[in-house]
C-alpha positions in Angstrom: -64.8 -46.4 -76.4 -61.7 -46.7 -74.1 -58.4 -47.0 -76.0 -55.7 -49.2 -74.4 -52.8 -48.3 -76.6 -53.5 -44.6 -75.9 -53.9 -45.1 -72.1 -50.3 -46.8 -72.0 -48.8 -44.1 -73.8 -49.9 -41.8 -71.8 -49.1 -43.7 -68.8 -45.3 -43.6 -70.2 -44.9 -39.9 -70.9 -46.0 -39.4 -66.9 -43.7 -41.8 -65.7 -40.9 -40.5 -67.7 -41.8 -36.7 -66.8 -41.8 -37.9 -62.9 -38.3 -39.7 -63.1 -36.7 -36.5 -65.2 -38.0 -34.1 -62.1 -37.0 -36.8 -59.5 -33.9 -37.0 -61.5 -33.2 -33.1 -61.4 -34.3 -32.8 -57.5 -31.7 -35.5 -56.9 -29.2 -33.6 -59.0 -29.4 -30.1 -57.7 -29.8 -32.0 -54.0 -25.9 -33.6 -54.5 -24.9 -30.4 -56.2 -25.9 -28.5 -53.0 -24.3 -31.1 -50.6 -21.3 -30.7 -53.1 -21.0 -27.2 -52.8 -22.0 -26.9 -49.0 -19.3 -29.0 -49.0 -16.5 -27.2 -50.4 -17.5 -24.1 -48.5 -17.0 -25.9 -45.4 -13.7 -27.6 -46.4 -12.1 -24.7 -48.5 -13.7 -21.1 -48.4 -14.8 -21.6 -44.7 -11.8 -23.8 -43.6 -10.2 -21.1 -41.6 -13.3 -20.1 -39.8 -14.5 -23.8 -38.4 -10.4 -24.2 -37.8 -10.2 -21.5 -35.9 -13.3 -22.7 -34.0 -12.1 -26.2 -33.2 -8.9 -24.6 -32.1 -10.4 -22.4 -29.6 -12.4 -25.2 -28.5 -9.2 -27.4 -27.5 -7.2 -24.7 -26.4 -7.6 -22.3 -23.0 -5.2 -19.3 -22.6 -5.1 -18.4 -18.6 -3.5 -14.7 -17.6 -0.6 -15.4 -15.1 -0.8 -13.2 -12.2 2.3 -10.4 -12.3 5.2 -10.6 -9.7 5.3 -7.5 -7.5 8.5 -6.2 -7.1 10.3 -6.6 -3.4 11.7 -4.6 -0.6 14.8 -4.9 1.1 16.2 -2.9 4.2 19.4 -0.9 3.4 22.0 -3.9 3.7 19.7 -5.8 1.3 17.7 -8.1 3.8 14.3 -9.0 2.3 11.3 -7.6 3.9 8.6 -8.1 1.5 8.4 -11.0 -1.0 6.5 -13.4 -3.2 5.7 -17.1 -3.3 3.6 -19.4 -5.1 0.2 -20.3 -4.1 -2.4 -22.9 -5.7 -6.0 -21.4 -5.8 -9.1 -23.0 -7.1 -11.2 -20.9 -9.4 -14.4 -21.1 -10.8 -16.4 -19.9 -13.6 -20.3 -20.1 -12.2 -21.5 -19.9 -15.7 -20.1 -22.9 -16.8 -20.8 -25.4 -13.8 -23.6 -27.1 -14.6 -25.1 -27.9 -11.1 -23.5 -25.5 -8.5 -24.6 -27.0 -5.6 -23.2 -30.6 -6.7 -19.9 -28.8 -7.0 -19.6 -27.3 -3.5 -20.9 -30.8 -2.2 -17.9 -32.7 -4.2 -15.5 -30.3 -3.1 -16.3 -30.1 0.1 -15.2 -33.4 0.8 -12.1 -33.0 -2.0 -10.5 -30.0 -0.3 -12.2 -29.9 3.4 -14.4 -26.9 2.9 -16.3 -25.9 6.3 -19.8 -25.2 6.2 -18.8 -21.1 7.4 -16.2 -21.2 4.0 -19.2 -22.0 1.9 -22.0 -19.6 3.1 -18.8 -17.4 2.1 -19.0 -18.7 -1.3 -22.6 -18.5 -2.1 -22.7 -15.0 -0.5 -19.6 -13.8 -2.8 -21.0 -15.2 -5.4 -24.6 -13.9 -5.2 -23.0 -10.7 -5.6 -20.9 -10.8 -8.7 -22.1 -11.8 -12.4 -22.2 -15.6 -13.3 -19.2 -15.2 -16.2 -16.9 -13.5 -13.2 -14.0 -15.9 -12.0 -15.6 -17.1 -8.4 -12.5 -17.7 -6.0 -12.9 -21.1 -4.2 -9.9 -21.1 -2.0 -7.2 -18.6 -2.0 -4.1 -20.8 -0.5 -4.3 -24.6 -0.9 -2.2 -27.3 0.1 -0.2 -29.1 -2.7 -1.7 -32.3 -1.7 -5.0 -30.8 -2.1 -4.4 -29.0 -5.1 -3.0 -32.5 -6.6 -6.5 -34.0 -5.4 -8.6 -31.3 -7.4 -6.6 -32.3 -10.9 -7.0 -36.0 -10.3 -10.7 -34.9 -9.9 -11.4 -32.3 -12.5 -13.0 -34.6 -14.9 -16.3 -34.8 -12.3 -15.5 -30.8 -11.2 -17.4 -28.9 -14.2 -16.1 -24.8 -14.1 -13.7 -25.7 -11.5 -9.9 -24.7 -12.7 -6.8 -24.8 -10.2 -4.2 -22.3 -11.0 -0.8 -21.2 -9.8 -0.8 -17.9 -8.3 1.9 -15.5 -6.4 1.0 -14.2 -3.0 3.1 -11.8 -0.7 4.8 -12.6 2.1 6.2 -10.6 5.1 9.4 -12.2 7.1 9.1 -9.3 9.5 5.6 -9.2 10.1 4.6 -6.7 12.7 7.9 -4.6 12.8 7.3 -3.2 9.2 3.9 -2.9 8.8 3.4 0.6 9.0 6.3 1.3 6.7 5.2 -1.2 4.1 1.5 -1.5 4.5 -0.1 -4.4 3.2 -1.5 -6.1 -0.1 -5.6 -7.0 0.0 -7.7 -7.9 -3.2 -8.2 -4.9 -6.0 -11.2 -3.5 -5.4 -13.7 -2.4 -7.9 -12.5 1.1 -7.3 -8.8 0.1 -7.6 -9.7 -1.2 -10.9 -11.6 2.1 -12.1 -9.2 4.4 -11.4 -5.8 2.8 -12.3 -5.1 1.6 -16.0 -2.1 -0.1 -14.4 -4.4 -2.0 -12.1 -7.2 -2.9 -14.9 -4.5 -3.8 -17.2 -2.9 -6.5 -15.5 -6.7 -7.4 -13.6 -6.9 -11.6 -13.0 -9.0 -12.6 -10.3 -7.8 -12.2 -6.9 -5.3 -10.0 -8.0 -3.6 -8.0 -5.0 -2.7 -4.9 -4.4 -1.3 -2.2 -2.0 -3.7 -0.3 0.2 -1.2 1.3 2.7 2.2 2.4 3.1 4.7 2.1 0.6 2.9 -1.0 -1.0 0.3 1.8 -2.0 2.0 5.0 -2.8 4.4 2.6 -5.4 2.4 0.1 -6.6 2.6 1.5 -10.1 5.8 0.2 -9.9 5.5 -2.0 -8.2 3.0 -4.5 -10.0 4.7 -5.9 -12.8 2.7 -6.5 -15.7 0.8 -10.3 -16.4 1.6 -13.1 -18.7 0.1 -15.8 -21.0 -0.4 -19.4 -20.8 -1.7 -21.6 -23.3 -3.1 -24.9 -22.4 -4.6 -27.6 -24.5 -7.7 -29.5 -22.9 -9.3 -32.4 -23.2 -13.9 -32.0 -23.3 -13.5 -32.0 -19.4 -11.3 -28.8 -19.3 -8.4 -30.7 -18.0 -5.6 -29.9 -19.0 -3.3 -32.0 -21.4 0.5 -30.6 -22.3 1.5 -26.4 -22.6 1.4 -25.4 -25.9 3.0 -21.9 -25.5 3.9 -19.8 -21.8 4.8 -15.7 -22.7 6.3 -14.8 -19.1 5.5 -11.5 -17.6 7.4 -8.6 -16.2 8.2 -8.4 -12.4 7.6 -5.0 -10.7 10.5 -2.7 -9.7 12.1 -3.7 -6.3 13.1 -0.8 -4.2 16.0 -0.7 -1.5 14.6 1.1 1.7 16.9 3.6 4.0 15.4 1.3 7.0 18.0 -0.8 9.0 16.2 -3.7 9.7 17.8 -4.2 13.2 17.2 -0.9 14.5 14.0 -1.0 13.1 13.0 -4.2 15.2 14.7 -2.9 18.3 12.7 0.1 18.0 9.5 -2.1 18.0 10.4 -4.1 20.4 10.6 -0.6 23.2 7.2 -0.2 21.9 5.8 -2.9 22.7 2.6 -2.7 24.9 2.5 1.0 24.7 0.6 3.7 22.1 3.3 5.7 20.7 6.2 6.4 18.1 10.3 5.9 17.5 11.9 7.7 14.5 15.1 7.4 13.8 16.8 9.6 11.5 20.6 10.4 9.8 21.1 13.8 10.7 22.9 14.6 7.5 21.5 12.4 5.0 17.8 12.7 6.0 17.7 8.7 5.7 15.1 7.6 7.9 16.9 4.5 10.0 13.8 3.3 11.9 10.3 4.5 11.7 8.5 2.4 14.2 4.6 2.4 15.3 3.0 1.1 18.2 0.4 -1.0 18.5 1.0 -2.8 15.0 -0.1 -5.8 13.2 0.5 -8.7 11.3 0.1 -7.5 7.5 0.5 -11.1 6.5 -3.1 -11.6 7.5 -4.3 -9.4 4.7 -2.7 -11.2 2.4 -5.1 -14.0 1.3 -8.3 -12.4 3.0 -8.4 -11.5 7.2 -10.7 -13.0 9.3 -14.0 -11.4 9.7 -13.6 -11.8 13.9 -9.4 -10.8 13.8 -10.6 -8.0 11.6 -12.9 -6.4 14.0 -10.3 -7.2 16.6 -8.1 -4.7 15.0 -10.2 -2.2 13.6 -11.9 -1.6 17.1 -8.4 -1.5 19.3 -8.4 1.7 21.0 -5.4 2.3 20.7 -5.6 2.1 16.7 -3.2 -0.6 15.5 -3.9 0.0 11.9 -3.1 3.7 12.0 0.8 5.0 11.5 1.8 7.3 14.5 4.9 8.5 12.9 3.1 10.2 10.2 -0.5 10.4 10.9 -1.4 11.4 14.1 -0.9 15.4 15.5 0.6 16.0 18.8 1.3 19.1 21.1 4.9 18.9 21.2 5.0 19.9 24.8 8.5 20.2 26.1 10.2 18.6 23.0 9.9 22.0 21.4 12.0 24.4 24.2 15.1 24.0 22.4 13.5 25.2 19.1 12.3 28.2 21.1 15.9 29.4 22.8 17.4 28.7 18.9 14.8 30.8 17.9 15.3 33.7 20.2 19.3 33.4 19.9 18.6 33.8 16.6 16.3 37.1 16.4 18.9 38.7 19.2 15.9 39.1 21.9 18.3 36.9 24.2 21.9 36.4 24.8 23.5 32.8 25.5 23.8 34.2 29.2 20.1 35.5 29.9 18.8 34.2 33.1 14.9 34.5 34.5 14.2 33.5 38.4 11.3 31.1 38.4 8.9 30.6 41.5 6.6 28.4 40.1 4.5 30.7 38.6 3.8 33.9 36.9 1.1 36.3 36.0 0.2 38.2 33.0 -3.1 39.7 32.5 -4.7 38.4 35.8 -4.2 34.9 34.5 -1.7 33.0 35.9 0.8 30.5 34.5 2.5 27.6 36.3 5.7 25.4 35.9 5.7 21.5 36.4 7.5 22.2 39.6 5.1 23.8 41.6 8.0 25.5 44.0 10.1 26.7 41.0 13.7 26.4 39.6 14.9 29.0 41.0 17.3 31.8 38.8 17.7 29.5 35.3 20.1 29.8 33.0 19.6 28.9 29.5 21.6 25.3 29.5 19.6 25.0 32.9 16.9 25.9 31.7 16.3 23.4 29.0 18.5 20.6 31.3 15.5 21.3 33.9 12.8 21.8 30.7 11.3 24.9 33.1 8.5 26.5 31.8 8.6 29.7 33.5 11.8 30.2 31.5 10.4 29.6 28.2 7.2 31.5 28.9 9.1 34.7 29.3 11.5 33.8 26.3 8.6 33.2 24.2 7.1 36.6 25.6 10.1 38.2 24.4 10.1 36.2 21.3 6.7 36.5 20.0 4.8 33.8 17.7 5.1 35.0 14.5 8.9 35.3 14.4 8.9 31.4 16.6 6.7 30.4 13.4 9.3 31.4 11.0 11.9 29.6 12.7 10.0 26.5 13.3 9.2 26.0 9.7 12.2 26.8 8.5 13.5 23.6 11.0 10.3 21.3 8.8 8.0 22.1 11.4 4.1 22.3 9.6 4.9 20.6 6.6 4.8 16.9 5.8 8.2 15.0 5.5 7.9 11.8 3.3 5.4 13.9 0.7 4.2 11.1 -1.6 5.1 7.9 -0.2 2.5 8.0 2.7 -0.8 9.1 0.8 -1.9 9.0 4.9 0.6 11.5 5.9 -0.6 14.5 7.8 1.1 17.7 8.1 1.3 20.0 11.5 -0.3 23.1 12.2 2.3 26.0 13.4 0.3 29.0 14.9 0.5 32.3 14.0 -1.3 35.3 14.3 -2.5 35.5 10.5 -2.9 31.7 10.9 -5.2 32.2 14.1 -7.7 35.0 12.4 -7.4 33.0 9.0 -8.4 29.6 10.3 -10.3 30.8 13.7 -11.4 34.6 12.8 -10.5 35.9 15.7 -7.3 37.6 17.2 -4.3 36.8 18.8 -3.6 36.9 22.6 -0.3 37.2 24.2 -1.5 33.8 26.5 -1.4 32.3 23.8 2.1 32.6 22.8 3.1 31.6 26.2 1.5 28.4 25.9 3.2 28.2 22.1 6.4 28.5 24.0 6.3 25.2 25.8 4.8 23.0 22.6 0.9 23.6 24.2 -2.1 25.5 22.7 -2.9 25.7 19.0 0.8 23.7 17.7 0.5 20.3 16.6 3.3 18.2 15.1 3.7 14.9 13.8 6.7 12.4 15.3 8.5 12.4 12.4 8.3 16.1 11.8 9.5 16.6 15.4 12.3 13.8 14.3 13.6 16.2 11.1 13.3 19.2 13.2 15.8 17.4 15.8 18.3 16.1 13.3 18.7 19.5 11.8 19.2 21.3 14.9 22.1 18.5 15.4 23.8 19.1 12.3 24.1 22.8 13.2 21.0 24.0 10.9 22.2 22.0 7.4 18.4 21.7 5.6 18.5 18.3 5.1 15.9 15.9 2.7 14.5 13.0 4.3 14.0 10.2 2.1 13.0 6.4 2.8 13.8 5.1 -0.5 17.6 4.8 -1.5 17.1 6.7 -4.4 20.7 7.4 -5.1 20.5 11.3 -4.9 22.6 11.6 -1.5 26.1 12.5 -2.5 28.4 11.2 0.3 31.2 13.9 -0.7 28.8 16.9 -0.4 28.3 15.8 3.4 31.4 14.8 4.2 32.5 18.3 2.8 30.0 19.9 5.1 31.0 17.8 8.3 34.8 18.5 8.1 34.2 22.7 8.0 31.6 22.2 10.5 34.6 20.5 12.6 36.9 23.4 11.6 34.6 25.9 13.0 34.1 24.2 15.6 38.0 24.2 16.4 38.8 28.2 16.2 35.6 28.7 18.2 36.7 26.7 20.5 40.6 27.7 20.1 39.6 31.5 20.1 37.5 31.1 23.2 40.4 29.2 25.2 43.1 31.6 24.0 40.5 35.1 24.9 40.1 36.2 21.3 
């Protein structure tokens, strides 16, 4: 028999055991969403802060300011300027090829410029910096801001680039600047350091051999942004350090007249202070414009250069070898005066030729000098003179004095990594380096600059200035470093002058 009352109470106690569990779900629900709650807004508050904060600001790395270079009466010949560049970020554009179109007909960008840019960047990864265009116009850099809300991953920056006032009549002394290379970046913590994309750095000359001073170190800008990237007010700039500026020895005007005899013609002009060492010009011929390096040279201009044959991009003064040829007699006759195997008065007859060993040796003038006196001798630059004295002399003892005159060694040690240093024969030197033995030939040929002797210019240049100064070993430098003492050589000078005045008093009076 069914019982109604029972039924209904029954019915009760369910529906008031369901609304107690939906009552507890409901209760432990809001005391999660409670809790979840506080975490975010007080024990996680920093965290998500520090999140949204990241989110609205961007820090960017300024680039550093290299130092400059002036010539010795302080006129600039390397400097910096501002640049605007457009970089971007291939990992955060969302459609690549939509960017390139839009900026193509923002900033002008040639079909050549963007095969360019898809090759560059096919080769790096997609979070590197990707660098649009190295040197924009302010007009066009303007453009690209007003734009940047429709330019995803595209960020125009300021940037410093060098610049040249002398172009081509300091190239080989300065070098140039190109982009850091991956190797630059390896193995120099200076370089890596202070890395932002497009970062430059020297590669020749003194632009490489002190760019650890040169570089500066980078800064720190902090931007906020709106969801575009754009950017909205500064919030905090930490300036960097600019690189040491150095003072070169190099008069500018000589320098450029020294160039300018050059011009059209292979070859070197050094100038050098006899008693400071302080190299006044140090001019190479063909040069170059090192201002095309700067922001990236021409593939075609490139080639132009690097296949001259008459090697533009290579510095004469201090890295090519030369027979000295007749540049050398005077360091021969000192040399001989020096080891008493001639007197100021010896004289040798030349006819043009001479024998020695069935081989026979000639003089540029095929009919001879004639009897030559020493002054004569070098006056007429004979060689059948200097044969004989070089007979007489012998190589090893010309070796000696040649070195001791900076002859075989290199001059400006450390600020031209490319700098080569001569080779001065001698007999040890010939069965060292050759393995086999001397010949008395071959010291005639020593004797006027020919056979196994190589030089470079500027060795030849020291060599001369010190035989001008009456032998005073002298330091070459091309950096005013401060470590020539004026007094010291005016010293020196004034008793050269005095001995100079008995000699000559003592030789007029006969005693």
């Amino acid at each position: 028999m069914f019982d109604r009352d029972a039924f209904g109470v029954n019915k009760n106690k369910l529906i008031t055991r369901r609304m107690f569990v939906l009552s507890g779900a409901k209760v432990i629900v809001f005391t999660g969403i409670i809790f979840r709650l506080f975490s975010l807004q007080i024990s996680e508050n920093k965290k998500y802060s520090s999140l949204s904060e990241k989110n609205r600001l961007k820090a960017w790395k300024l680039p550093p300011k290299r130092g400059v270079f002036e010539d010795y009466f302080g006129n600039t010949i390397a400097d910096n300027y501002q640049v605007f560049q457009l970089h971007v970020v291939p990992e955060e554009v969302e459609d690549f090829n939509y960017l390139i179109v839009r900026l193509k007909n923002i900033i002008k960008i040639d079909n050549r410029e963007i095969r360019r840019i898809y090759k560059k960047k096919e080769k790096q990864l997609p979070w590197q910096t990707l660098i649009i265009s190295e040197n924009l116009s302010w007009g066009e850099f303007s453009k690209l801001n007003l734009f940047l809300h429709e330019l995803s991953g595209a960020k125009p920056v300021f940037s410093v680039a060098r610049k040249y006032p002398q172009a081509e009549n300091f190239s080989h002394v300065l070098g140039y600047v190109a982009e850091a290379s991956t190797q630059d970046i390896n193995n120099y913590s200076f370089i890596k350091e202070n890395y932002i994309p497009g970062l430059r750095v020297g590669k020749t000359g003194l632009e490489k051999a002190l760019e650890k001073e040169l570089i500066g170190t980078s800064g720190l800008q902090s931007y906020e942004v709106n969801a575009h990237g754009k950017k909205i007010k500064q919030i905090s700039r930490v300036e960097g350090t600019q690189g040491k500026s150095f003072r070169t020895t190099i008069d500018q005007e000589v320098q450029k007249y020294a160039q300018k005899l050059l011009f059209g013609k292979s070859g070197s002009i050094n100038v050098m202070d006899i008693y400071t060492g302080d190299i006044i010009a140090m001019a190479s011929s063909p040069s170059f414009d090192p201002n095309q390096f700067v922001h990236g040279i021409d593939s075609k201009e490139w080639n132009k250069i690097n296949k001259d044959p008459m090697k533009p991009l290579i510095n004469k003064s201090v890295s090519s070898l030369y027979s000295p040829g007749s540049t050398l007699k005077p360091l021969v006759a000192l040399s001989a005066l020096e080891n008493h195997v001639i007197v100021p008065g010896f004289t040798h007859k030349c006819e043009g030729e001479m024998e020695l060993y069935d081989h026979k040796y000639h003089c540029w003038k095929k009919k001879g000098h004639g009897y030559m006196s020493l002054r004569n001798a070098i006056k007429q630059s004979c060689d059948i003179y200097f044969y004989e004295v070089a007979r007489i002399l012998g190589v090893d003892r010309l070796s000696i004095t040649a070195k001791k005159y900076g002859l075989g060694e290199k001059v400006l040690r450390g600020y031209f990594l490319e700098e080569k240093s001569g080779v001065i024969p001698s007999t040890k030197w010939k069965l060292k380096n050759i393995g086999r033995g001397w010949v008395l030939g071959e010291t005639l040929l020593t004797g006027i600059g020919q056979g196994y002797i190589q030089c470079t210019p500027l060795e030849l240049c020291l060599m001369v200035a010190q035989m001008a100064n009456g032998g005073f070993e002298i330091r070459p430098r091309i950096i005013d470093d401060g470590t020539v003492v004026y007094e010291d050589i005016k010293s020196y000078i004034d008793n050269q002058l005095q001995k100079f005045k008995l000699g000559l008093k003592e030789k007029i009076l006969g005693y």
